[in-house]
C-alpha positions in Angstrom: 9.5 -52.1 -61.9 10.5 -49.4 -63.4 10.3 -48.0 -67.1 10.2 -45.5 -69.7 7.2 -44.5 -72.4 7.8 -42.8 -75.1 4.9 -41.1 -76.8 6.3 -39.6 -80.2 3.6 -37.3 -82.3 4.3 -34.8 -85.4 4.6 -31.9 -82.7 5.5 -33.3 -79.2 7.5 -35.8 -77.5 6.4 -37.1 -74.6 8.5 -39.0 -71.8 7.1 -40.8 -68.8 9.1 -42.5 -65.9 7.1 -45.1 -64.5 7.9 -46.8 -61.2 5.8 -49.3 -60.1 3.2 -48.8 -62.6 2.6 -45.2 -61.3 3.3 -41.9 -62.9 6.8 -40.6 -61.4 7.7 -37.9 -63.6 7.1 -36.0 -66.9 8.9 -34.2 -69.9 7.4 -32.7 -72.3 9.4 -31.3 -75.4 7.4 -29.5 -78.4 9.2 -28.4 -81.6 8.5 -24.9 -81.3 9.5 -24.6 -77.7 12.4 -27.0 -77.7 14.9 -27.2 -74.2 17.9 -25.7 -75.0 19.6 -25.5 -71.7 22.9 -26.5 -72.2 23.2 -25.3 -75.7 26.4 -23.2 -76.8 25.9 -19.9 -79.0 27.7 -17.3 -80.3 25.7 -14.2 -79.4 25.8 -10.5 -80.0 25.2 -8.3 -77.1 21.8 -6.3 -77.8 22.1 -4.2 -74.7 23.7 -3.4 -71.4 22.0 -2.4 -68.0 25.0 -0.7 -66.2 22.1 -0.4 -63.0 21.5 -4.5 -62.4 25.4 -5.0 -64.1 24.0 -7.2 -66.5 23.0 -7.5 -70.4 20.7 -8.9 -73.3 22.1 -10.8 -76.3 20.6 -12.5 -79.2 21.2 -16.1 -79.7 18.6 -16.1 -82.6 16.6 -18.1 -80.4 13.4 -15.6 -79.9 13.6 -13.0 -77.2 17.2 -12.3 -76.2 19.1 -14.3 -73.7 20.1 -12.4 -70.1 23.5 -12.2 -68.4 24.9 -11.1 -65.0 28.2 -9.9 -64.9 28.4 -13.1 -62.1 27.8 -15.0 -65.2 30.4 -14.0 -66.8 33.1 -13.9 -64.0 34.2 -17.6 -62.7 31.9 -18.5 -60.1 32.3 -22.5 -58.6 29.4 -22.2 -57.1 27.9 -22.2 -60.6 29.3 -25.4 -61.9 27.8 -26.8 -58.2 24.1 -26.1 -59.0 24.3 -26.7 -62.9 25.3 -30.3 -62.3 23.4 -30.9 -58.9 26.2 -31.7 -57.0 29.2 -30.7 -54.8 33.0 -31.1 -56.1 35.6 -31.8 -54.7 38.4 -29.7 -56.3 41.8 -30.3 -55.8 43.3 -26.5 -55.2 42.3 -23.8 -52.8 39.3 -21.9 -54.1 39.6 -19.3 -52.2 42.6 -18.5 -53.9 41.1 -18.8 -57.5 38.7 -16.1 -56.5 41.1 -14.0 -55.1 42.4 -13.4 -58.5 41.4 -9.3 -59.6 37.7 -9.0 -61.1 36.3 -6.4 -63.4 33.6 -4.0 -61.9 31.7 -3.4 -64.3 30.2 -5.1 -67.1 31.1 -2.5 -69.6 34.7 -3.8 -68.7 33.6 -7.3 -70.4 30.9 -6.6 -72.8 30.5 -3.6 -75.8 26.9 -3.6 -77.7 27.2 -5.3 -81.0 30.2 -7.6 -79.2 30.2 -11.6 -80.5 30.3 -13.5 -77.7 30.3 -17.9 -76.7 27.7 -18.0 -74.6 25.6 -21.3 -73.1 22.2 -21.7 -71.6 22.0 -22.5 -68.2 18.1 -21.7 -68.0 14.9 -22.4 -70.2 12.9 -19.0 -71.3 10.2 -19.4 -69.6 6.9 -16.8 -70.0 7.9 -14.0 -71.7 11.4 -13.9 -70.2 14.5 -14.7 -72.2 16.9 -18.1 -71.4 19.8 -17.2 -68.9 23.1 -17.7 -69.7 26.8 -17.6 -68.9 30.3 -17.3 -70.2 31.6 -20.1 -67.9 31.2 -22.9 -70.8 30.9 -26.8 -69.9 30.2 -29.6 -72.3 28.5 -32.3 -70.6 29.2 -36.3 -71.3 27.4 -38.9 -69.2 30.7 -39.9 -67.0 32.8 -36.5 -67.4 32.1 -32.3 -67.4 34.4 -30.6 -69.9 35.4 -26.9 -68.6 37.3 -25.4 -71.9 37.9 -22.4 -70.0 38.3 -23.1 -66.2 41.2 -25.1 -64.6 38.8 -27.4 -62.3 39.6 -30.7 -61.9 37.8 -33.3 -59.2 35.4 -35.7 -58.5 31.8 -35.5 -57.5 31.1 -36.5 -53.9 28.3 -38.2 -54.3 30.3 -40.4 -55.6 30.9 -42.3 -52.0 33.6 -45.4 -52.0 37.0 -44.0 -50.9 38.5 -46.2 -53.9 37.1 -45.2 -56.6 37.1 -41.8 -55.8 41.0 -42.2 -55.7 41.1 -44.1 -59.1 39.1 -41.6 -60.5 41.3 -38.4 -59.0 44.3 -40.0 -59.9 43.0 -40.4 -63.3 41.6 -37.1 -63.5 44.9 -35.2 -63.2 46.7 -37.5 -65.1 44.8 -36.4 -68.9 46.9 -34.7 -71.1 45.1 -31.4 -71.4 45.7 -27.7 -71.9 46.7 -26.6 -68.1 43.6 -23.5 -69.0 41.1 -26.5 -69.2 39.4 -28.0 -66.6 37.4 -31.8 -66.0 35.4 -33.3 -63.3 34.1 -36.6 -62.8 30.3 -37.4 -62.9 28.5 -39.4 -60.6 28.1 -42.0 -63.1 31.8 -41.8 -64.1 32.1 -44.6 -60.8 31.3 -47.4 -62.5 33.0 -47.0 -65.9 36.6 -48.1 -67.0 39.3 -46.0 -67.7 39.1 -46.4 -71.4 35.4 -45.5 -71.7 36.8 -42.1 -69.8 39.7 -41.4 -71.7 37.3 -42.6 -75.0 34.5 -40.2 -73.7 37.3 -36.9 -72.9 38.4 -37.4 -76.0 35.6 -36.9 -77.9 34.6 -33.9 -75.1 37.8 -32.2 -77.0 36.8 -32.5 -80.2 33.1 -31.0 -79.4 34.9 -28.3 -78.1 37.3 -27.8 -81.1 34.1 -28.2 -83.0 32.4 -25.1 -81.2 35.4 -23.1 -81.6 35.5 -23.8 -85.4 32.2 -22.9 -85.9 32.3 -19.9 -83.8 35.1 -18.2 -86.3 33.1 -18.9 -89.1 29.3 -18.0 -88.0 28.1 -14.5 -88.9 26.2 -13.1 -87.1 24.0 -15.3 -83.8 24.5 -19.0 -84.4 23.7 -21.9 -82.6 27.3 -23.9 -82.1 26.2 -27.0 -79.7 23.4 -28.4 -79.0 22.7 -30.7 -76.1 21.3 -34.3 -76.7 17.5 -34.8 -77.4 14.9 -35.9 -75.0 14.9 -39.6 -76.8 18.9 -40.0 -76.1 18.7 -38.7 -72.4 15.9 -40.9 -72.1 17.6 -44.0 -73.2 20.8 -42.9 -71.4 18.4 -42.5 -68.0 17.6 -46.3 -68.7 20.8 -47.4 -68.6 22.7 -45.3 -65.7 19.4 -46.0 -63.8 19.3 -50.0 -64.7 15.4 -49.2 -65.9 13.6 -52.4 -66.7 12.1 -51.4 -69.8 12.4 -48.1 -72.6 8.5 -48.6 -74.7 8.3 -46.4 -77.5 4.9 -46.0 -79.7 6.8 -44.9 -82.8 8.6 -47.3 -85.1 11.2 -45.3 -86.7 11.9 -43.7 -82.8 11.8 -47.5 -81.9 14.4 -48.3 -84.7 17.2 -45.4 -83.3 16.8 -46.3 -80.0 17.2 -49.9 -81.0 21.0 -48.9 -82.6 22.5 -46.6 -80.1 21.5 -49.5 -77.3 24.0 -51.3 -79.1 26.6 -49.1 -77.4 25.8 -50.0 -74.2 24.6 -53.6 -74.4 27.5 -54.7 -72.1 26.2 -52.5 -69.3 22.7 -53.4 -69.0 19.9 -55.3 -70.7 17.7 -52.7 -71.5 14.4 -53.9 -73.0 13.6 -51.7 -75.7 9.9 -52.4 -77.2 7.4 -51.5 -79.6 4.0 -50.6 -78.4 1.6 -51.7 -80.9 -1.8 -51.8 -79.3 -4.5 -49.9 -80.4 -5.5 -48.5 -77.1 -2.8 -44.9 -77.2 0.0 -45.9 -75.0 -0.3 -43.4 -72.5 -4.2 -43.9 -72.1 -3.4 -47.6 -71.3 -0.8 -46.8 -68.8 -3.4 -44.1 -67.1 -0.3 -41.3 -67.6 -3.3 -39.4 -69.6 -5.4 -39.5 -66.2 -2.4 -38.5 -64.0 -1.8 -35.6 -66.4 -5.2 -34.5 -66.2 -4.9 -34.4 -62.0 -1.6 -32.9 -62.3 -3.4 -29.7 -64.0 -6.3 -29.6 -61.3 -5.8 -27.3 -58.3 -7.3 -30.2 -56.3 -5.6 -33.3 -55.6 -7.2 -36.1 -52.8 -5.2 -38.6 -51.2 -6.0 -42.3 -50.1 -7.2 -41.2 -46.7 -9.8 -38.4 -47.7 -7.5 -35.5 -47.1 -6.5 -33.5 -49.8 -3.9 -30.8 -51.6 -4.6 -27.6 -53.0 -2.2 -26.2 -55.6 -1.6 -22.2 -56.0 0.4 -19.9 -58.0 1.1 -16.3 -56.8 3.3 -14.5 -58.8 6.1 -14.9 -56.3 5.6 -18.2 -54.8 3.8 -21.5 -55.6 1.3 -22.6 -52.0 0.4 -26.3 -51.5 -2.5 -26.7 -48.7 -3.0 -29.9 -47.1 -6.5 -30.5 -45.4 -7.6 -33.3 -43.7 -11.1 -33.1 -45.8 -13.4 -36.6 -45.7 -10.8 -38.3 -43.4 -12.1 -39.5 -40.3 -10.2 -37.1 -38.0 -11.3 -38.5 -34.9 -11.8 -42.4 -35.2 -13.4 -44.3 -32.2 -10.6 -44.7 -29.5 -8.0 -43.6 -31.4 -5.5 -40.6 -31.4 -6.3 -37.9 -33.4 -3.0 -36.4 -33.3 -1.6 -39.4 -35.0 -4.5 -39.5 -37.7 -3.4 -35.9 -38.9 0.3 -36.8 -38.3 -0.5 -39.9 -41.1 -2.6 -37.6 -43.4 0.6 -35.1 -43.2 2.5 -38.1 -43.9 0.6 -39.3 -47.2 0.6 -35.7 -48.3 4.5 -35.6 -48.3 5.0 -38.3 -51.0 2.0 -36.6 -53.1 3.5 -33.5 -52.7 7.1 -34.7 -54.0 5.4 -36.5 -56.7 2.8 -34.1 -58.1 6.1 -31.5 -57.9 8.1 -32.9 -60.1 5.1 -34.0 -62.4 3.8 -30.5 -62.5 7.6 -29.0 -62.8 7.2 -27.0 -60.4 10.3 -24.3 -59.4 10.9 -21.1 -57.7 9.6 -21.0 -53.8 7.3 -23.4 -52.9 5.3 -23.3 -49.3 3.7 -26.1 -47.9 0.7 -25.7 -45.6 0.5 -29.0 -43.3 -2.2 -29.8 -40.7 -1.1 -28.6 -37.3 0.6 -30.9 -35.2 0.9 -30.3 -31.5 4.0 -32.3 -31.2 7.6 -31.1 -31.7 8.4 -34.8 -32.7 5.8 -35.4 -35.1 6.7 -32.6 -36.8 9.9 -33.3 -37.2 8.5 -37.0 -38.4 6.8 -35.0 -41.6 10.0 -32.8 -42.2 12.3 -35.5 -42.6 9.8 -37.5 -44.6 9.5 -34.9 -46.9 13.1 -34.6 -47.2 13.1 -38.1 -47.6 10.9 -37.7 -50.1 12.5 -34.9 -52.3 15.7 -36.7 -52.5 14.8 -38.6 -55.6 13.7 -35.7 -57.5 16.6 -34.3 -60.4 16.1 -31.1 -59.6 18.5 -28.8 -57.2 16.0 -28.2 -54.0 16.5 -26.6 -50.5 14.1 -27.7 -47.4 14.1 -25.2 -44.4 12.8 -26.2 -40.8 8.8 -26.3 -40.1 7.3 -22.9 -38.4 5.2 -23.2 -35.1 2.6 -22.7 -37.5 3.1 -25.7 -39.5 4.6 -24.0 -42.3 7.9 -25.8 -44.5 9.6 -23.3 -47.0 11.3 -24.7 -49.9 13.0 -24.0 -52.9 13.4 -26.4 -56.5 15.6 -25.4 -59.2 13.5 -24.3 -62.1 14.8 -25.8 -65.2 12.3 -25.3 -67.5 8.2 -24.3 -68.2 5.9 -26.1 -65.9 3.4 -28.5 -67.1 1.0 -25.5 -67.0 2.8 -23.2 -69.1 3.5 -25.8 -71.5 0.1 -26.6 -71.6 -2.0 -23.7 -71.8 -2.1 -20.0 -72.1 -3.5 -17.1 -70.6 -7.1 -16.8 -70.7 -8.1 -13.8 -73.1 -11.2 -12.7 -70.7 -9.3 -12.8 -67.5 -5.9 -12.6 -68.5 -5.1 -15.5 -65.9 -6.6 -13.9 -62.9 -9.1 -16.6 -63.2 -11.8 -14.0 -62.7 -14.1 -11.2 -64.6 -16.5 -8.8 -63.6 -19.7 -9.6 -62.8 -22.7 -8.4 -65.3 -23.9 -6.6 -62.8 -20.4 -4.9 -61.8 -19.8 -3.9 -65.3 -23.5 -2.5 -65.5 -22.6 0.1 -62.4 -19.6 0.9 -64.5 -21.5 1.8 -68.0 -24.1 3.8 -66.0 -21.1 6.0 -64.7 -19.4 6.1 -67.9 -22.9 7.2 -69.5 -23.1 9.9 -66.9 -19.4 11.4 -67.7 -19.8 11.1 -71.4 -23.3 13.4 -70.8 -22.0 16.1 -68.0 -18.3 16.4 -68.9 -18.0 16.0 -72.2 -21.7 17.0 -73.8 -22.8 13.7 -76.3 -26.1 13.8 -76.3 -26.1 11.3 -79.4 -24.7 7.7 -77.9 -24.5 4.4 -79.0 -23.8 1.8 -76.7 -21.9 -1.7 -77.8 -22.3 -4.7 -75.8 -21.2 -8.4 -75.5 -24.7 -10.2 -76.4 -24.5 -12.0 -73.2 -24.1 -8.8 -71.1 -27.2 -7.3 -73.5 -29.2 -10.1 -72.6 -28.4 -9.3 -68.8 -29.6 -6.0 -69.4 -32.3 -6.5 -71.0 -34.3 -6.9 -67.8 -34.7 -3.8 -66.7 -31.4 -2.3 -67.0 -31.2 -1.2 -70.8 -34.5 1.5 -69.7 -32.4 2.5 -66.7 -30.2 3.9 -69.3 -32.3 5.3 -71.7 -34.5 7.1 -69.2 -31.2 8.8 -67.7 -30.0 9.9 -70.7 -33.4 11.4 -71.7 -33.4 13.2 -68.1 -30.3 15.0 -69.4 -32.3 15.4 -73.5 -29.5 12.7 -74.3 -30.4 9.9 -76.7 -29.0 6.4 -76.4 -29.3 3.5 -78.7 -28.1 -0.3 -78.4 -26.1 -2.9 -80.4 -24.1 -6.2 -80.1 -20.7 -7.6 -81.0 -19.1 -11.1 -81.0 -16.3 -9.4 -81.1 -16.0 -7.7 -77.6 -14.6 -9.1 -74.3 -17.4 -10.2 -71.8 -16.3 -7.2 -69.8 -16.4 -4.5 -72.2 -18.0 -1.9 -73.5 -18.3 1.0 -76.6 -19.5 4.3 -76.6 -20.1 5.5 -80.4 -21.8 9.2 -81.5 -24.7 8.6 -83.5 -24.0 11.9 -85.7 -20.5 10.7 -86.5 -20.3 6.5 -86.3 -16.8 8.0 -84.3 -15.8 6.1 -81.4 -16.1 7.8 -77.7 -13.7 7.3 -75.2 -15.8 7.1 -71.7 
């Protein structure tokens, strides 16, 4: 079975795709931090970087949005990974791109230029959303491309005759030659009126931004993709889902209207959850976001997964931990082979749970044989298929090693979750008491001999004072009486764990060590 919860609060929306009674994936969307991918603005250009060809414009939107002059320039490969799929365009590409292109992106751009602009990538961190000049307005069955002469049909879209219906069709709107439409996956099973009703109103969204563009001073928002509760309900139907369950009446109510719409395509159950027991707590989603935070995951068998984050890559280690790795008469090879196997659906799962992008390497057990590896590999691919995000799987090393690549969309679950750690700025680690002890007797020493206070005051965490209270707080003093220095000692609440103050007794002024 599979099916939807919806967990509406004042600040956060929560979506949950269930299959089988098992978490499958997670979206979470937060008022402050709302997805705008897909969103159309008109911008002013902050700044140009002539050495990376590329600039920084406000959208109004927080830190300023980033674009590369390939951004800007007509790119098909673009429209390929936006929409997670290949097209099949009906003219010679190769020729489109032979067209002349400007070199540089003070050709295009001028500081304090209004440009249309669209979001093709979530800020994530501290870094600004990515976006492009290639515009597309997204329908559920059709792309609109106001300013790009594409027209074709997805090819994942498999039966010969459709995909001739749907060509034929395609060329056949009445359009401006300049503009361009392709057919979505889901456009296979529609008729032709609910694609000509659906271009239609593509046409008028795009009048709409064009409108509002001439009349916005100044950064404006223009077009704004659907909400998380429409894309959900929209999910249902396009995936046949069983069931949409929603813990919020008046979220309940909407969702209960625009079914309407489609009640001729598919049955979707849409219910109220009125238990006391919070929805997400009943389903165990709570518990599975809990795991999906920990760096450890087990499996059924005993092995287990270890989650990193380096700053360039994300590591996943499989280990064969309480697994019996050597049962009485049997292979041990294979044993490993089947923890490897277990780990590759965890591993899909727990990535697209966590929202995990960028590279990714996986760590399996090592397998002697070239066949069992190549038994993991394509399970994993297997595996990834299902996932909505754009990934790449390469071959696996001699050293059991798989290298792969997600498209990241938007802030993982981490990043949404929680924030750097003040003490060790997410290093996960701080210095020891006694590390930072070494470091204040050195400090003490170069305040004494190079720079001549012989009147100090020394401010401490009270947890580091306590430390030094055994033994190392007289250490101190009797060095700085060696050199005729005085030192006395306080506490603040208000200091990192890790850090000290110097202070002159004749002055209250702070020292710098």
């Amino acid at each position: 079975m599979h099916e939807i919860l919806l967990n509406v609060e004042s600040k956060e929306i929560r979506c949950a795709y269930l299959n089988r009674g098992q978490l499958y994936d997670l979206v979470i969307d937060r008022k402050k931090t709302r997805q705008i991918t897909g969103n159309i603005y008109r911008g002013r250009v902050t700044n140009i970087l002539h050495n990376i060809q590329s600039a920084f414009i406000d959208i109004n939107e927080g830190e300023s949005g980033f674009i590369h002059i390939s951004d800007i320039l007509e790119n098909t490969k673009k429209f390929e990974e936006m929409f997670e799929m290949d097209f099949d365009l009906d003219y010679d590409i190769s020729k489109m791109n032979a067209s002349p292109k400007a070199k540089d992106i003070s050709q295009l751009l001028k500081i304090d230029q209004s440009v249309l602009v669209q979001v093709v990538k979530e800020p994530i961190g501290t870094k600004g959303a990515r976006l492009t000049s290639n515009i597309s307005i997204a329908g559920r069955y059709l792309v609109l491309l106001p300013n790009n002469p594409h027209r074709g049909v997805s090819r994942k879209i498999e039966d010969r005759e459709a995909r001739e219906r749907l060509k034929k069709l395609v060329r056949s709107f009445e359009m401006p030659q300049d503009m361009g439409l392709i057919c979505r996956t889901a456009s296979a099973g529609a008729t032709t009126n609910m694609l000509v009703e659906e271009a239609t109103d593509l046409l008028h969204s795009w009048q709409s931004v064009v409108e509002k563009f001439d009349q916005a001073q100044g950064a404006a928002l223009l077009y704004e993709e659907s909400d998380l509760i429409k894309r959900a309900l929209i999910q249902c139907i396009d995936k046949k889902f069983e069931r949409l369950l929603i813990d919020d009446y008046a979220t309940y109510q909407r969702c209960k209207q625009m079914v309407q719409k489609y009640a001729d395509e598919h049955p979707l159950k849409i219910e109220l959850y009125r238990d006391k027991t919070p929805m997400f707590e009943r389903f165990n989603v709570e518990k599975e976001i809990d795991k999906a935070i920990r760096r450890k995951i087990w499996l059924g068998s005993g092995g287990y997964l270890f989650f990193d984050r380096t700053e360039a890559m994300h590591t996943i280690d499989i280990n064969s931990g309480r697994s019996s790795t050597n049962p009485a008469g049997g292979d041990v090879e294979e044993t490993l082979v089947r923890i490897n196997l277990e780990a590759t659906e965890e591993i899909a799962r727990q990535i697209r749970i966590r929202n995990i992008g960028g590279l990714i390497i996986c760590d399996f057990i090592d397998m002697r044989s070239n066949k069992n590896q190549k038994r993991v590999l394509e399970k994993l691919k297997e595996c990834m298929k299902e996932d909505s995000a754009r990934c790449t799987i390469l071959g696996m090393s001699e050293f059991g090693l798989v290298e792969m690549t997600r498209q990241r969309n938007r802030e993982s679950l981490a990043q949404t979750i929680y924030t750097s750690c003040p003490y060790c700025s997410g290093s996960g680690l701080v210095k020891s008491h006694e590390s930072v002890s070494v470091d204040i007797e050195r400090s003490l020493k170069r305040l004494i001999h190079c720079q001549n206070q012989f009147a100090l005051k020394l401010v401490l965490h009270p947890e580091l004072s306590r430390y030094l209270d055994s033994g190392d707080k007289e250490f101190f003093k009797k060095t700085a009486s060696l050199s005729n220095a005085h030192l006395e000692f306080g506490v603040s609440d208000n200091l990192h764990l890790n850090d000290y103050l110097f202070y002159s007794t004749l002055n209250g002024q702070k020292i710098d060590a």
